[in-house]
C-alpha positions in Angstrom: -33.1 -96.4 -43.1 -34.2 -94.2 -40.1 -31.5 -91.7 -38.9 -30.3 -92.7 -35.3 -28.7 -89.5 -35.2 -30.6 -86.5 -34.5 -27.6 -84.2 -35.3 -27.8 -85.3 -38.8 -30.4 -83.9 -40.1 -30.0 -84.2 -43.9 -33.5 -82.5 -44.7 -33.5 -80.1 -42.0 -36.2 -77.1 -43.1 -37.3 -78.8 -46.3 -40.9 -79.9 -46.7 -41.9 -83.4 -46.8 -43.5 -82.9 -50.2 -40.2 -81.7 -52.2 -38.6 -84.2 -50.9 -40.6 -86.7 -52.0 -40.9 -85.4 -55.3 -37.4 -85.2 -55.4 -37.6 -88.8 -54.6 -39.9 -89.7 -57.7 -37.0 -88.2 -60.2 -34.6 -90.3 -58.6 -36.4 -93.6 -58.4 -39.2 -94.9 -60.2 -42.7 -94.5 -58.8 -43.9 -98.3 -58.7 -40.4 -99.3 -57.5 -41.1 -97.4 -54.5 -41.7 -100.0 -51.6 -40.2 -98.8 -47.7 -39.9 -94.4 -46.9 -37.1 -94.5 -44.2 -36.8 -90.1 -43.3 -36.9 -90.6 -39.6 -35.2 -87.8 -37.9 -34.1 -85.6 -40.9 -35.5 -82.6 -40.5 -38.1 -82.6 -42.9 -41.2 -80.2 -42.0 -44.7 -80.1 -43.4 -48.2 -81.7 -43.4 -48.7 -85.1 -43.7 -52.2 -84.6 -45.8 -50.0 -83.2 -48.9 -48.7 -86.6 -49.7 -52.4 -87.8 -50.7 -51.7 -87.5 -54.6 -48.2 -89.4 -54.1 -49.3 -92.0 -51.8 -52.6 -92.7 -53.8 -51.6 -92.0 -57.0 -47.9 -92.9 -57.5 -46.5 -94.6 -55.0 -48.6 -97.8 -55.7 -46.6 -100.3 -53.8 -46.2 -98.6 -50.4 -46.3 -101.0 -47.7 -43.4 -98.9 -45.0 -43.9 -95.0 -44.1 -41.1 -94.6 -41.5 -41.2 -90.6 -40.6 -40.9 -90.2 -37.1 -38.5 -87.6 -35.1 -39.4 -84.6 -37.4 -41.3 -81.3 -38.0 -44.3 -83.3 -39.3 -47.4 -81.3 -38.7 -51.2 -81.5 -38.9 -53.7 -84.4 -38.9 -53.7 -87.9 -40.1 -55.7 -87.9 -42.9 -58.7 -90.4 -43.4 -57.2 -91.4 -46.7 -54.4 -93.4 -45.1 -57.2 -96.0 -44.7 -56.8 -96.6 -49.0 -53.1 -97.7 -48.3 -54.1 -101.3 -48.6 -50.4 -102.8 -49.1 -49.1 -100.6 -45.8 -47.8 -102.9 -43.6 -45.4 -100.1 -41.3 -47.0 -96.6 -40.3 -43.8 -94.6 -37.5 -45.1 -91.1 -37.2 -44.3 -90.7 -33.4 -42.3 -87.9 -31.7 -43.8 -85.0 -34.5 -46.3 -82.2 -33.8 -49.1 -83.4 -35.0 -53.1 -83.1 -33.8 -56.5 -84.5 -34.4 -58.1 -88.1 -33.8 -56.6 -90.8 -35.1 -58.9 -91.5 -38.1 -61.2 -94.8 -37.8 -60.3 -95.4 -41.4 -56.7 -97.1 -40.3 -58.5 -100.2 -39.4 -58.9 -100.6 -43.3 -55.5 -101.1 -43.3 -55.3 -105.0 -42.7 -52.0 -105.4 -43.5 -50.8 -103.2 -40.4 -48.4 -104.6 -39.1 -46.5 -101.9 -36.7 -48.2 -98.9 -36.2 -46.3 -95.8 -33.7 -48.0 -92.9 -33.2 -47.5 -90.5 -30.6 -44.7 -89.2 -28.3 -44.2 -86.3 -25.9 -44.4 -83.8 -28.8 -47.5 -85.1 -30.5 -51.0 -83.6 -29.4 -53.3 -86.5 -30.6 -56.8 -86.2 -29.2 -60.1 -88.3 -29.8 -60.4 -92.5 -28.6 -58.7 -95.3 -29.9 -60.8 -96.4 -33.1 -62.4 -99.5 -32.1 -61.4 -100.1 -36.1 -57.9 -101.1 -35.4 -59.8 -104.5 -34.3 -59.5 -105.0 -37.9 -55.7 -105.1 -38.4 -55.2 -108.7 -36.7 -51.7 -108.5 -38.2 -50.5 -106.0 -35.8 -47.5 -107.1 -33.7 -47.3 -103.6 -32.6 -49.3 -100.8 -31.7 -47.6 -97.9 -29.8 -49.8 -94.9 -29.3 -48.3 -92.9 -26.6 -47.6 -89.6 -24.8 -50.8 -88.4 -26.5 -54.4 -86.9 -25.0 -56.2 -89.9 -25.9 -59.4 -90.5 -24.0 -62.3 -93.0 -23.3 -61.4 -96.7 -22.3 -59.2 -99.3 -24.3 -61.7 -100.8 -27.1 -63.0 -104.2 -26.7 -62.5 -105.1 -30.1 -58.6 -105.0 -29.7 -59.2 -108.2 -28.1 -59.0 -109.5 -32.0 -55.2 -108.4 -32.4 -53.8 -112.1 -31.1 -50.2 -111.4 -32.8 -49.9 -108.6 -30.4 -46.2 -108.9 -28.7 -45.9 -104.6 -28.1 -48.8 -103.0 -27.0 -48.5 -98.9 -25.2 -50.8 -96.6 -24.4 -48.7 -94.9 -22.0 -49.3 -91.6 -21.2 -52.5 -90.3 -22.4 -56.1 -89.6 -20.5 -57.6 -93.2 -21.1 -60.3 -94.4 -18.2 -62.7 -96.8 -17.1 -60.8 -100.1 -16.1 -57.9 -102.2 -17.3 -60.2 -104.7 -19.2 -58.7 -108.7 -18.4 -58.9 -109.5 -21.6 -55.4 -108.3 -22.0 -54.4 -111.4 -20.5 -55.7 -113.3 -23.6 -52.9 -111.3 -25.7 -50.9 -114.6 -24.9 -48.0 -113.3 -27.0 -47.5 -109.9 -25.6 -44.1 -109.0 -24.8 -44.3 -105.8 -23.6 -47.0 -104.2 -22.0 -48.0 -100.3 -20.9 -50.7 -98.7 -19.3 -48.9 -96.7 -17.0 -49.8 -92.8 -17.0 -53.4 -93.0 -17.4 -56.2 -92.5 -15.4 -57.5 -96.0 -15.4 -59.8 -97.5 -12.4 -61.0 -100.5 -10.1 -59.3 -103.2 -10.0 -56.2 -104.3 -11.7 -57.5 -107.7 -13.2 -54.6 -109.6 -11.7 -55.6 -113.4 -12.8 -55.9 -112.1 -16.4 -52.7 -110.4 -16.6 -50.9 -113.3 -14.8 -51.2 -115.6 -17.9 -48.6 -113.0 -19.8 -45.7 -116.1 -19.7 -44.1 -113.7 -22.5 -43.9 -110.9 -20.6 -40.4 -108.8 -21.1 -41.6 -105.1 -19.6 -44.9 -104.1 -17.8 -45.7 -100.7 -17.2 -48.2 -100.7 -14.9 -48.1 -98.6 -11.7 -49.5 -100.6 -8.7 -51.0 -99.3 -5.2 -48.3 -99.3 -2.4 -49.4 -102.3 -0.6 -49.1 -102.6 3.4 -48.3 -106.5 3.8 -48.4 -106.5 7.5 -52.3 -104.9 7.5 -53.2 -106.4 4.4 -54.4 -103.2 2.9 -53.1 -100.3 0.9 -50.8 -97.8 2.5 -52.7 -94.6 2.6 -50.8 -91.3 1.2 -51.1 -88.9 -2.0 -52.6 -90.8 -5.0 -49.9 -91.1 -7.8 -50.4 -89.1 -10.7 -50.5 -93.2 -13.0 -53.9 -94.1 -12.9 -54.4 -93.0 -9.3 -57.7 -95.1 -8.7 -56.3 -98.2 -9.6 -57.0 -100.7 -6.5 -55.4 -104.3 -6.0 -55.6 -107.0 -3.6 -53.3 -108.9 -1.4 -54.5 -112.3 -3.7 -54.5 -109.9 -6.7 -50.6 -109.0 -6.2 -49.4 -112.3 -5.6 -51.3 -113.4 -8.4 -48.9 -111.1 -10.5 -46.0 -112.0 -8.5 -44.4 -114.2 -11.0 -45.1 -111.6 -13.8 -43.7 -108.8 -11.9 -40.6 -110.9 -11.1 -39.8 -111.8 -14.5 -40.4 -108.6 -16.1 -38.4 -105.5 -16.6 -41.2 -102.6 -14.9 -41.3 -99.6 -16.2 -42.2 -98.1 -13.1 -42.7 -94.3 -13.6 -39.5 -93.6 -16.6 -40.8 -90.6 -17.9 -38.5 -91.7 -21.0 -39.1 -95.5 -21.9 -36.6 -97.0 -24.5 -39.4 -98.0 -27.0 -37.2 -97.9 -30.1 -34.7 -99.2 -28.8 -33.5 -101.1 -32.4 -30.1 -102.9 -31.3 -32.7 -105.2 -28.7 -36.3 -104.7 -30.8 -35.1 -104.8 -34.6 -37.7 -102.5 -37.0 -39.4 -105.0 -39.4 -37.6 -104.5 -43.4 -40.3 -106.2 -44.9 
């Protein structure tokens, strides 16, 4: 299982591929279902587990790795993982776009990449459209750009969805508001624009958390109270009618309104799937 710990570090300064050669000896191959090395230590670049993943660990469906020294790009060969089912890389150094290939993966079922220490650039891959599995897809505190794909609209057994804290534009489409079983929802930190699409979002009944940072809103002049634009998606614009369209939503959900450090992984509340 994942360390909680981040004082134990039980790999700390080993590469990822010794240690998972040193796994093979100890275990065999095929038996090799679920990776748990979160927070161990372990240093290295992803792409030098092609031969293992490909080749020997045929039954692969969990890669849990986050909280480490993980370095480099995701490779496009994570796309042949056809059994993976749970992909945590978040909170490790590592670049590049995240490669379209992943939406080949159509067992996805949680996918977290991201976090203040990763530098992943490019869009979202329209692609993950394909993963309709996906109950969670968490790519944050990244420099991801261009707008939020249309074809995530397919993901209907969405209840996490985050793209907090990247450079994503354009506006906040309203066909989030036909992800009927999201639970927690973040587009905070962007720099999204026009109109938050209030109507859409108020149909959310599952709501838990919304990050979404609204427009200070003047209710005696029925306008927005001018001042400095906030740094989360400063040309966002709503409505009186808009904002008490979300009233409801916003009463019975936990805001993240600004936390620079959001409780995503929180395990005791949000259990990891064991499949």
């Amino acid at each position: 299982d994942e360390c909680e710990d981040d004082s134990v570090r039980i790999f700390d300064g080993m590469t990822l591929d010794r240690v998972m050669v040193s796994s093979t000896k100890m275990v065999a191959c095929r038996r090799i279902q679920s990776i748990w090395f979160g927070g161990t230590g372990l240093i290295g670049e992803f792409a030098a587990l092609e031969d293992l993943f490909l080749n020997k660990f045929t039954h692969l469906h969990t890669i849990g790795l986050s909280r480490n020294e993980i370095t480099g790009k995701l490779p496009a060969w994570i796309g042949k993982l056809e059994k993976l089912r749970v992909l945590k890389l978040h909170e490790n150094p590592m670049n590049g776009p995240i490669p379209k290939e992943l939406g080949e993966c159509t067992q996805l079922r949680k996918l977290v990449l991201g976090g203040d220490r990763g530098q992943l650039n490019g869009s979202i891959p329209k692609e993950l459209g394909n993963c309709t599995q996906l109950i969670r897809l968490m790519l944050f505190g990244s420099q991801l750009r261009g707008t939020i794909p249309k074809e995530l609209k397919n993901l209907s057994n969405l209840e996490w969805l985050s793209v907090r804290k990247n450079q994503l534009s354009g506006p906040i489409p309203d066909w989030l508001g036909n992800l009927s079983n999201l639970i927690l929802l973040d587009v905070s930190m962007n720099k999204f624009s026009g109109d938050v699409p209030a109507e859409a979002l108020s149909k959310l009944s599952k709501l838990h958390t919304l990050g979404l940072i609204l427009p200070t809103y003047d209710e005696e002049r029925g306008q927005e109270k001018a001042g400095p634009k906030r740094e989360s998606n400063p040309e966002l614009r709503i409505t009186k009618v808009g904002r008490d369209q979300l009233r409801g939503v916003l009463n019975n959900a936990q805001r993240l309104l600004g936390d620079p450090n959001p409780k995503y992984e929180d395990d005791e509340y949000w259990p990891d799937l064991k499949e």
